[in-house]
N, C-alpha and C positions, 0 to 999 in steps of 0.2 A: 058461502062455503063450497057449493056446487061448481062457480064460477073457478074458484082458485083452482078446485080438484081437475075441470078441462082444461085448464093452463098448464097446470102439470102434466097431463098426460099428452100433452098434445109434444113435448120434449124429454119428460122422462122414457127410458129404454123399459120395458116391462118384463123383468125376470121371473123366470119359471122353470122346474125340475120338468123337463119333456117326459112324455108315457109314449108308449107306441097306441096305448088302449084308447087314446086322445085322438088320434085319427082314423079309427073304425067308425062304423054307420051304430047309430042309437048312442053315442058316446057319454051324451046328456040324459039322458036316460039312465043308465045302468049306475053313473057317478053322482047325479044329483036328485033326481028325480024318486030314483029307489034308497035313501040312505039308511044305517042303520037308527034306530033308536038309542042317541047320545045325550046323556045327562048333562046340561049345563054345569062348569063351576060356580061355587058360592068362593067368591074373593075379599069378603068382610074382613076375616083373619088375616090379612096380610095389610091392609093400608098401615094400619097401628105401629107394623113393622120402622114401615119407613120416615117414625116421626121419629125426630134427633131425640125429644125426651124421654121418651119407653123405649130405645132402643136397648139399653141394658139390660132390661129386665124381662125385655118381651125373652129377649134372645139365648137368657140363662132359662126361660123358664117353658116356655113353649117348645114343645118335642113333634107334636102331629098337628098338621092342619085340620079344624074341625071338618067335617063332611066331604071330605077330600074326594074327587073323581079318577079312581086310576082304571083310565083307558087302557082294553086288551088291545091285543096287537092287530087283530081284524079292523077295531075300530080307530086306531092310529090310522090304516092303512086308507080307510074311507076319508078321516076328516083331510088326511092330507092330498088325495087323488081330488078332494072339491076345489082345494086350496090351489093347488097346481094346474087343474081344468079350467076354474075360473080366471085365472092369470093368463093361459095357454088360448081363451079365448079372447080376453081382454086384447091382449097382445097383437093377435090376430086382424081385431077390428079395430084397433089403433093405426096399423099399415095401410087398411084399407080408408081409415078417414084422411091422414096423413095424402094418400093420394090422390081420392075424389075428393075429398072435401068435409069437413066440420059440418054438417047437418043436424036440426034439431033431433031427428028421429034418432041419427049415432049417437048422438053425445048421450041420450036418455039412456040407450042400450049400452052402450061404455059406461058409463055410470053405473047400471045395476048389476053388470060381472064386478066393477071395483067393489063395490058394497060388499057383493057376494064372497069378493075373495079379503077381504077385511075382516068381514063377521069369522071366518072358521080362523082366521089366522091369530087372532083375538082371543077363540076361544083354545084355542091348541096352545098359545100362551098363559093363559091365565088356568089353564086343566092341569099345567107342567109347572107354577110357581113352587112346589114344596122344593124340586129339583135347588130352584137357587138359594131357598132355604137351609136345606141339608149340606150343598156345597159348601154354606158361609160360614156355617156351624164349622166343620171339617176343616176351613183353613183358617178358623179365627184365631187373631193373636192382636198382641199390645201395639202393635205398628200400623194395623189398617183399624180405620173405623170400621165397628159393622154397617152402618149406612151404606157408606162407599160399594162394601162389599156388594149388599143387595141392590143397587144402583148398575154397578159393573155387572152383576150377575144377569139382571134383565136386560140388559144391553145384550149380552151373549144368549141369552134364551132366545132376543128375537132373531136373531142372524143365525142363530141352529134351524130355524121355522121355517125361515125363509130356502136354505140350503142343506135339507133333510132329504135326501134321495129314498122313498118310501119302497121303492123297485127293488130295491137290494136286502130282505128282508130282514134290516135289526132295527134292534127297537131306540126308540125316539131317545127314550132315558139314557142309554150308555153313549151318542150321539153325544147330546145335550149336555151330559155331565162334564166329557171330556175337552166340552168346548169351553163352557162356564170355568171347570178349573185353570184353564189358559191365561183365559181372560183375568183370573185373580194372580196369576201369576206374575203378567205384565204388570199390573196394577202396583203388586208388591214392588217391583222392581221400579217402574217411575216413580211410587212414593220416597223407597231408598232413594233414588234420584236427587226427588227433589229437596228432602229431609237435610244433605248430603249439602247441597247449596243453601237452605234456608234453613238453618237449627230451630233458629226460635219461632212459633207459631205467632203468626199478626194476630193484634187483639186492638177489636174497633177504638174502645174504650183511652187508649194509649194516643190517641191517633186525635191529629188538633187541627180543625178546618182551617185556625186563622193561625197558622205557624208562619206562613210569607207573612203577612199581612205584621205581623208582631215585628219579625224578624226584620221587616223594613221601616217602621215605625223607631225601635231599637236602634237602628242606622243612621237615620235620618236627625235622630237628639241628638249622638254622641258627635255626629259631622257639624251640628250646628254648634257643642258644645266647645268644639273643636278653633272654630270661626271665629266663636266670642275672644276664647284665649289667646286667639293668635291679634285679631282685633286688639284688645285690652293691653297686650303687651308691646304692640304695636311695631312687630317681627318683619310686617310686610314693607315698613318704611314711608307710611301713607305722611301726605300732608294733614296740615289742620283742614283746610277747607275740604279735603276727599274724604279724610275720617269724621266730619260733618255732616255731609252727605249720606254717606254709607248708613251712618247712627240712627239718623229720621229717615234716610229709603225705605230700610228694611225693618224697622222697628226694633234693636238688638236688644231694646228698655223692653218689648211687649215680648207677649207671649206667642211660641214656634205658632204658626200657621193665621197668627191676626193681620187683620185688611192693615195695607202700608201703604205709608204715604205716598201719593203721585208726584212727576218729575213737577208738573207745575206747584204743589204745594213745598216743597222743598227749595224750590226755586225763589220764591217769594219769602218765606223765611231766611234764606243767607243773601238774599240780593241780586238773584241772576236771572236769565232766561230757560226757558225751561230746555230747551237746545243744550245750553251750556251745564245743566243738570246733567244730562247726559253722556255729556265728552267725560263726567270729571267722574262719574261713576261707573263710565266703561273702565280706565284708566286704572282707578282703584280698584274695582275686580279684578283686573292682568296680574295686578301685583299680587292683590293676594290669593290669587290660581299658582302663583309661580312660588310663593311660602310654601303654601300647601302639599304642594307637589316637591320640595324640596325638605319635606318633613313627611309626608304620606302619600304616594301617588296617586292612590287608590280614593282620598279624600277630594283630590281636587275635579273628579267626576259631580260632586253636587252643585258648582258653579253654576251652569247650564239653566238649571230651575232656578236659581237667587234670581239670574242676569233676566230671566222671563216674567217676574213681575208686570203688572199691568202698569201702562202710565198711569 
């Protein structure tokens, strides 16, 4: 896991909301070192959220997150200055490995700013979930799932997290809210989209792995059935001895796909060489390719396979 995470950073660009307070003396200090006493969130209440089966019932029926953390604005202003510090340093010694060189010591130390800056960004997401909950409530209707919604919703909670300018001082919620309703907005508007193009909803159930498979099976009778009657009727104008042939080559007595007779064994039956088995059953296939196709055109495509039998 470690491994993936310096692969990535040794290409990914490392975004951060700049402070001016990030390049003063004691910077880590006053940002990390001193932080305020912050309550973790309890995020129990929400997985249930996002299971398809209790989604209707959670979402009719649940008003408040139990034990909810609502962060004042001083402490908004802390977890996000770690969030942005940690990045702002991360970033920092990225360029510098980038340049000198991937060393075990950097990579340790790059590692434990991403940590650093993962844990608050984690928790200033998971402190703010009631936000996507309240949202989904506010724009629920018969067109979006509520799934989706809280799906889309924590999509936009993280990209408010990431691009929350804490310097400017409002507060994370009216940030977040306005971004989150966006985001269902769009949402609404591709679903119309796609609604728009595809009316009826796929249903696994409907849906049949061996439909080729049938469907050329189906093809394959109806061509051979095709074969016999033209055979039987004898349309293609064959002689006695080609319609001979033809009868024990392919077995038109046995059943679609049984072993048939080889040129030598048919040969020895009408009295010829098994060469001349050959000439006489190339000859009556042409003709009856040229029925076929003067009756179906599309039929005289399974030729090909009859004329491929094994000697």
């Amino acid at each position: 896991m470690q491994r993936r995470t310096i692969e990535s950073l040794q290409v990914e660009v490392v975004k951060f909301i700049d402070n001016a307070d990030f390049h003063r003396a004691g910077a880590q200090r006053r940002i990390l070192d001193q932080p305020l006493a912050i309550a973790k969130p309890d995020t129990n209440w929400y997985a249930p959220l996002l299971d398809e089966r209790r989604t209707r019932t959670t979402s009719t029926t649940m008003t408040r997150p139990p034990k909810s953390v609502v962060l004042t604005a001083a402490q908004e202003r802390v977890l996000f200055a770690q969030l942005n510090y940690a990045r702002f340093c991360l970033a920092r010694l990225q360029v510098e490995a980038n340049s000198a060189g991937w060393t075990a010591d950097r990579a340790r130390v790059i590692l434990h700013w991403h940590d650093v800056s993962e844990s608050v960004r984690r928790q200033l997401a998971e402190t703010n979930l009631a936000l996507v909950l309240a949202m989904a409530k506010r724009v629920r209707s018969a067109d979006l799932d509520f799934g989706d919604l809280l799906s889309e919703g924590n999509m936009a909670l993280m990209r408010s997290v990431d691009k929350f300018d804490f310097s400017r001082g409002f507060k994370f919620s009216t940030y977040a809210c306005r971004a989150i309703l966006k985001a269902y907005s769009r949402l609404g508007l591709k679903t119309q989209k796609y609604r728009k193009h595809f009316p009826v909803e796929f249903d696994p159930a409907l849906q049949r792995a061996d439909h080729v498979a049938a469907v050329r099976a189906t093809r394959e009778t109806e061509d051979v059935a095709e074969v016999k009657e033209l055979f039987d009727s004898n349309r293609a104008g064959l002689s006695e001895l080609e319609r001979t042939v033809i009868f024990h080559r392919y077995g038109l007595d046995r059943p679609l796909h049984a072993a048939p007779m080889t040129l030598e064994q048919v040969g020895a039956m009408v009295g010829v060489t098994k060469e001349r088995v050959r000439q006489i059953q190339n000859k009556a296939l042409e003709k009856i390719r040229r029925a076929l196709i003067s009756l179906n055109p599309a039929a005289g495509a399974m030729l090909p396979t009859i004329s491929g039998t094994p000697n």
